[in-house]
SEZA-964489 format. One record per residue: residue in three letters; x, y, z of N, C-alpha, C in turn. Coordinates in steps of 0.001 Angstrom, whole numbers, padded with zeros to 6 digits, always signed. Example, Ala and Ser with C-alpha at 12.3 -4.5 7.8 and 13.67 -1.06 7.14 Angstrom:
BEGIN
Ala+013190-005690+007800+012300-004500+007800+013200-003300+007800 Ser+012850-002250+007080+013670-001060+007140+012900+000030+007870 
END
This chain:
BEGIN
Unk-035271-047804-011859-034741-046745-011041-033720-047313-010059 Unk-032435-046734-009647-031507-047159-009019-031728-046994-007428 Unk-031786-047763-006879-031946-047571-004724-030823-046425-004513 Unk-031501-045685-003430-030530-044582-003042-029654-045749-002309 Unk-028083-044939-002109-027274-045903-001328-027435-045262+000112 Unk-027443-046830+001019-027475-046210+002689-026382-045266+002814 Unk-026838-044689+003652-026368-043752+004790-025344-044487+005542 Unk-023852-044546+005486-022975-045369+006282-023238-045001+007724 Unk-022875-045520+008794-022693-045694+010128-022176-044456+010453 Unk-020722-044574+010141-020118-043082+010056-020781-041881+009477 Unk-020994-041712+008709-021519-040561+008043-023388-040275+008885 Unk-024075-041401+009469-025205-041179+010495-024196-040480+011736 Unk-023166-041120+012180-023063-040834+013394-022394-038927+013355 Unk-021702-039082+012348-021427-037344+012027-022443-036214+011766 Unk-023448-037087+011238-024575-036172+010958-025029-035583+012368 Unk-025169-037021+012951-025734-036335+014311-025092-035649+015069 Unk-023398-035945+015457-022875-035111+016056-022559-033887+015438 Unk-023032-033013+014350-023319-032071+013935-024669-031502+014583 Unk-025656-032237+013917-027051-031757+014591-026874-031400+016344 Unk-026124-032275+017173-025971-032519+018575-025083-030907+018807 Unk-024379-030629+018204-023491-029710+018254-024610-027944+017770 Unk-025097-028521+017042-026181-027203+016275-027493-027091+017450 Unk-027755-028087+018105-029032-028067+019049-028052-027419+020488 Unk-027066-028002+020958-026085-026957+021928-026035-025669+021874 Unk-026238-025092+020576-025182-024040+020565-026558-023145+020028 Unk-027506-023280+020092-029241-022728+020027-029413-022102+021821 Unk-028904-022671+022747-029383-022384+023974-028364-021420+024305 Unk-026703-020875+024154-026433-019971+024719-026986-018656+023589 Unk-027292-019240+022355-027914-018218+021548-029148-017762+021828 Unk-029917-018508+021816-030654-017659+022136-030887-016872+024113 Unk-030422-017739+024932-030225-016499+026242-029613-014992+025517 Unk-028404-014965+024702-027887-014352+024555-028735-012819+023727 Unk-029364-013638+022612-030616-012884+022135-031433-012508+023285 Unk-032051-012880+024017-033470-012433+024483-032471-011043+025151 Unk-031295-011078+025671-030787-009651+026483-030122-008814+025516 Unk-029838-009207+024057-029168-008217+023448-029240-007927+021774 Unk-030213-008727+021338-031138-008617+020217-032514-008181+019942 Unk-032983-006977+019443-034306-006408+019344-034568-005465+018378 Unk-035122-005407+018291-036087-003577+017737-036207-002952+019136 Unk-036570-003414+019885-037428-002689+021517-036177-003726+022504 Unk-036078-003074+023573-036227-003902+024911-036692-003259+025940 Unk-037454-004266+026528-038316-003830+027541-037290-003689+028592 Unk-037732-002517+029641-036591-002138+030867-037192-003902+031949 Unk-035785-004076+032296-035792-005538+033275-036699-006098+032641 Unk-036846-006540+030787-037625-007707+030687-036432-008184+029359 Unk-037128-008240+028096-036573-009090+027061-036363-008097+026100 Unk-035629-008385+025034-035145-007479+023823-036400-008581+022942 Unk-037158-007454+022037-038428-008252+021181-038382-007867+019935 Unk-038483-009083+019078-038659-008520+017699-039850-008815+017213 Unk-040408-008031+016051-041683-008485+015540-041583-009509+014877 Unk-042597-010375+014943-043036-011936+014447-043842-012078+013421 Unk-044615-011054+013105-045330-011226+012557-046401-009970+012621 Unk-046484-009100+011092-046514-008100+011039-048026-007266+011628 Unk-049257-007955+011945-050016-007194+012617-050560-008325+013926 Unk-051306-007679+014728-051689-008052+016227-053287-007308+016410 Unk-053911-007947+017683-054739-007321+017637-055118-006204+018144 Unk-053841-005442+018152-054003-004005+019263-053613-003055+017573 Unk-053116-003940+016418-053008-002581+015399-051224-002505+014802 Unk-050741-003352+015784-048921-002439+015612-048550-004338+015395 Unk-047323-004458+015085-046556-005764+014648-046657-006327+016050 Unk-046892-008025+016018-047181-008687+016874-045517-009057+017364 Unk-045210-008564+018385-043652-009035+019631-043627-010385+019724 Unk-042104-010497+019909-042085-011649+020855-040068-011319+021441 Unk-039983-012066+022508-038722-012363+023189-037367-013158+022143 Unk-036678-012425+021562-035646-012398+020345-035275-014106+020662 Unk-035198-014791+021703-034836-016225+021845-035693-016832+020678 Unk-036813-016517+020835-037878-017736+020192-036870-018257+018585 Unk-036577-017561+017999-035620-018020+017034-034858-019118+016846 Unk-033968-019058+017852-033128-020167+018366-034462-021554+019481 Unk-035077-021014+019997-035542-021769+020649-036994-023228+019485 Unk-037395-022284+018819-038212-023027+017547-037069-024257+016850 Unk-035181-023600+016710-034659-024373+015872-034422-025418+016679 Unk-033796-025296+017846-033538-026362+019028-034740-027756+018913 Unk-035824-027220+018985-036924-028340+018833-036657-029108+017907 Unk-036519-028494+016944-036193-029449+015118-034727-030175+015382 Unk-033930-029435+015809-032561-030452+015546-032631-031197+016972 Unk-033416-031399+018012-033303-032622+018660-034037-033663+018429 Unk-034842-033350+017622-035622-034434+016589-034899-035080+015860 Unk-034104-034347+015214-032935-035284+014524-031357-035352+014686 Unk-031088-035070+016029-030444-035625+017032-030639-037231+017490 Unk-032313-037348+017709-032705-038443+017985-032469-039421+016412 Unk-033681-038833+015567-033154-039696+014388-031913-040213+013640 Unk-030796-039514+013887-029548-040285+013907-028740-041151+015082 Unk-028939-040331+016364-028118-041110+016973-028836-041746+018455 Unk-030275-041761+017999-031263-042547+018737-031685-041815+020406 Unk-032706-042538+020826-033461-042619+022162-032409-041392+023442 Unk-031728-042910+023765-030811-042483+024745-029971-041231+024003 Unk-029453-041254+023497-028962-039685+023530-029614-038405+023194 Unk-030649-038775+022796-031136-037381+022581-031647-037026+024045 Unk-032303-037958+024733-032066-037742+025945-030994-037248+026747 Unk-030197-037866+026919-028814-037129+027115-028465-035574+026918 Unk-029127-035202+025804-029351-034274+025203-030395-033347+025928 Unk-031273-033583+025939-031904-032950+026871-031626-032173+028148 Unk-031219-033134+028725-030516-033221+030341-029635-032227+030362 Unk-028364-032403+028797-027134-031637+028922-027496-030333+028598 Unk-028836-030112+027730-029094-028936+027455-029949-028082+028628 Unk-030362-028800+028992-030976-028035+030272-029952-027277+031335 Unk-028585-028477+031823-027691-027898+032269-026645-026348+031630 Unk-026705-026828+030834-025907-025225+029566-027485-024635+029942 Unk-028550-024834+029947-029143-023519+029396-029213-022728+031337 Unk-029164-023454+032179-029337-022811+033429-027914-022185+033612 Unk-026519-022674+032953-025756-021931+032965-025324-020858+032543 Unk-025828-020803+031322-025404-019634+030761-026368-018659+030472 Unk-027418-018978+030976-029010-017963+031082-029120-017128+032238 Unk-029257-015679+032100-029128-014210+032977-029429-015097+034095 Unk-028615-014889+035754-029298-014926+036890-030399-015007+036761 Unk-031248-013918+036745-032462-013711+037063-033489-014800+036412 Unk-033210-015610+034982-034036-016366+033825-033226-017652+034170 Unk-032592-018134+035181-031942-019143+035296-032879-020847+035274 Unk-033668-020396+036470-035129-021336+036658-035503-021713+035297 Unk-036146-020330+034899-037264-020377+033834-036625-020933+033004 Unk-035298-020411+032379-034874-021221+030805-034279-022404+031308 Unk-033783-023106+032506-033345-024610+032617-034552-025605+032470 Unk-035793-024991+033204-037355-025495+033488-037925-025327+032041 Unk-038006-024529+031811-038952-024546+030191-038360-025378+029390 Unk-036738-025437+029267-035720-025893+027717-036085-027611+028525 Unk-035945-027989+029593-035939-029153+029962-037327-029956+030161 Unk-038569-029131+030108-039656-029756+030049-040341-029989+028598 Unk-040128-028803+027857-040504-028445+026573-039951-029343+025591 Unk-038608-029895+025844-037956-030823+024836-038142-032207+025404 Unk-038840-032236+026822-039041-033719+026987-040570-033961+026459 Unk-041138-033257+026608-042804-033428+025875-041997-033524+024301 Unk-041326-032459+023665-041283-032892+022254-040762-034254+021980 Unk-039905-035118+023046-039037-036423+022708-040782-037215+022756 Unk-041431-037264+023822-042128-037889+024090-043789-038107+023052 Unk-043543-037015+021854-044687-037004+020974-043986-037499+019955 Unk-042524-036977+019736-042101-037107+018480-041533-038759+018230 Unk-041663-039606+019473-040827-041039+019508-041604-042129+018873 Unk-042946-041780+019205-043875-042663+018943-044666-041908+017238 Unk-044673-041143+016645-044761-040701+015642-044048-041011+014600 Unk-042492-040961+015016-041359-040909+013932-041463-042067+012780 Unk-042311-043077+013216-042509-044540+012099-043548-043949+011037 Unk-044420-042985+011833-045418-042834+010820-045097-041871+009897 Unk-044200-040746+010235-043413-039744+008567-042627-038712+009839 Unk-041465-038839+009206-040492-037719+009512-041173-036710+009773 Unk-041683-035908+009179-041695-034560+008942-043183-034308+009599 Unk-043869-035217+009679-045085-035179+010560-045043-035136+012029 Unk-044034-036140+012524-043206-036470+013922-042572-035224+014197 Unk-041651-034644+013451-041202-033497+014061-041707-032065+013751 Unk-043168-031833+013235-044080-030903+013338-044921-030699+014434 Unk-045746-032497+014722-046137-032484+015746-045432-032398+017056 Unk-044112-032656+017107-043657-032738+018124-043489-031188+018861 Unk-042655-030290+017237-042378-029204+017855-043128-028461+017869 Unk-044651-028908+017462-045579-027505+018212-046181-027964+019844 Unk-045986-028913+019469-046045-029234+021713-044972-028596+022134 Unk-043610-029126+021950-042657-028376+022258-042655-026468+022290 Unk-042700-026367+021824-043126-024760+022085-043967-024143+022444 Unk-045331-024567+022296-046342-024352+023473-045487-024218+024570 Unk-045358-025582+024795-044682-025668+026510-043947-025056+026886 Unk-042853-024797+026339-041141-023823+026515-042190-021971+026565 Unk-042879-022074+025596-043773-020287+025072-044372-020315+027010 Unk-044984-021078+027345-045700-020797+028730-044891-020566+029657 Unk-044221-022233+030286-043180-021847+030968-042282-020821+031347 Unk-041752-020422+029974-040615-019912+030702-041145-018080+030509 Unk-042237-017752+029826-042941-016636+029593-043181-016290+031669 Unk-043800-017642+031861-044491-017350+033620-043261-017077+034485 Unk-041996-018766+033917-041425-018301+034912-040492-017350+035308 Unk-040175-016887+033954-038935-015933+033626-039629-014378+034433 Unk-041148-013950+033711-041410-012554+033932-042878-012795+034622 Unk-043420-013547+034908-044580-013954+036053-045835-013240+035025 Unk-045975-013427+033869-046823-013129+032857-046567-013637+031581 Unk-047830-013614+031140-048102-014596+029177-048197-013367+028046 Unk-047918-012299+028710-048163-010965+027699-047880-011389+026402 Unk-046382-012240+026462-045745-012209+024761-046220-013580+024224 Unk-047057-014512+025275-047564-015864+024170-047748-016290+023016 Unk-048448-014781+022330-048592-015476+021216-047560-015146+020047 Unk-047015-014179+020698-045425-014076+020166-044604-014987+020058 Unk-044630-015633+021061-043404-016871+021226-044038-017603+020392 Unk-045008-018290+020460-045905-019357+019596-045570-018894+018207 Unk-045504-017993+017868-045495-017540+016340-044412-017446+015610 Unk-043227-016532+016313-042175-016857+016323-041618-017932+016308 Unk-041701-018939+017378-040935-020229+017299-041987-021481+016449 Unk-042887-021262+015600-043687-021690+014459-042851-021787+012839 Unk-042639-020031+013292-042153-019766+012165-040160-020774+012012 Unk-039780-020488+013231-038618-021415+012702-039006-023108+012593 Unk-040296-023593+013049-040601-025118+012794-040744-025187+011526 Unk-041704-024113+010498-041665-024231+009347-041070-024140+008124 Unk-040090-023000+008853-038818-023126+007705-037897-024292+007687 Unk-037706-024972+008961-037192-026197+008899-037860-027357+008052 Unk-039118-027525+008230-039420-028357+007458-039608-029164+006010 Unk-039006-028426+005228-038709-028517+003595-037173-029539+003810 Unk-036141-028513+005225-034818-029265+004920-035131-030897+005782 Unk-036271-030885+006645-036370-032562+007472-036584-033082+006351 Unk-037637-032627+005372-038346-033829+004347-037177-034275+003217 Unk-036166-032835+003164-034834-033565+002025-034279-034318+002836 Unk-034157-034264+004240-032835-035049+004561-033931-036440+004942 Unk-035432-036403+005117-035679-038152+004958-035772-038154+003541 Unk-035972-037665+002669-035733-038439+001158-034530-038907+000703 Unk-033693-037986+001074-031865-038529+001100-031702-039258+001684 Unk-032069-040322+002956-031755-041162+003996-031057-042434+003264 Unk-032348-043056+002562-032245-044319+001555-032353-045530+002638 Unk-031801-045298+004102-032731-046188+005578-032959-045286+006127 Unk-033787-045808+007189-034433-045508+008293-033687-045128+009454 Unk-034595-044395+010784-033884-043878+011640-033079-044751+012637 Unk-032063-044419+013652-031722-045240+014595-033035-045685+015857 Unk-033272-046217+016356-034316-046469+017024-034071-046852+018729 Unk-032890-047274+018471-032303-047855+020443-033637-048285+021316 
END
């Protein structure tokens, strides 16, 4: 059987500044969703779509239209990190926290700079020490910490209640899992290993 050929330098470092560019552009999307994407919006709260078709009150289980974008964000700073390592995905973090307090409603300014910036540092911090043991394990486990955390946070701090928890959780599940078929092609395509810094 023939060795896959590495992954050039260039072609890692494009990958990532793609991924880096796709994890950016998740945070004015989804602010943008939670105020103007729904089935419902709640008066002075979030535009909600169903997640998942029953709940335990009988009717389709809600959640805040972000979680979409916010589930994908988790996955591509995972491999943000896996191409272009430690320090920048960090970087990453930081810069995303800044865009997300900027361009997130007045009122959700706190909550989405505080949630996007705590939520993706717990995911760096599960997914760093994992990543040797399988791709796709590292950034499962990572991003269901990650969204826990971001689902609480910014649920409390945005609207001072967990009403839509298990919405968000479900919702931003559901984008960890559809991602995960494309993490496991792109570590079988690798042919090396991640950057590590």
């Amino acid at each position: 059987m023939k060795p896959r050929p590495k992954i050039s330098l260039g072609a890692r470092k494009a990958e990532g500044l793609a991924y880096f560019i796709a994890f950016i552009a998740c945070i004015p999307a989804a602010n943008w969703m939670i105020g103007h994407i729904g089935t419902t919006c709640v008066p002075s709260g979030p535009c909600l779509l169903p997640v998942f078709p029953w709940s335990a009150e009988g009717r389709p289980l809600m959640a805040p239209s972000g979680v979409a974008m916010a589930g994908l964000a988790l996955v591509l700073r995972d491999l943000v990190q896996r191409r272009l390592g430690r320090t920048v995905a960090l970087l990453s973090i930081v810069a995303g926290a800044v865009l997300s307090g900027a361009v997130a409603p007045h009122a959700l300014v706190v909550a989405s700079a505080s949630a996007f910036f705590l939520s993706e540092l717990a995911d760096f911090l599960v997914y760093t020490p994992l990543q040797a043991r399988g791709m796709v394990l590292a950034v499962f486990a990572s991003s269901i910490v990650g969204l826990v955390v971001d689902s609480v946070l910014f649920l409390y701090l945005a609207f001072g209640s967990l009403e839509f928890l298990t919405g968000q959780i479900v919702g931003k599940s559901w984008m960890v899992l559809l991602a995960l078929p494309v993490v496991h092609w792109i570590r079988k395509s690798e042919g090396v290993g991640a950057v590590t810094d």
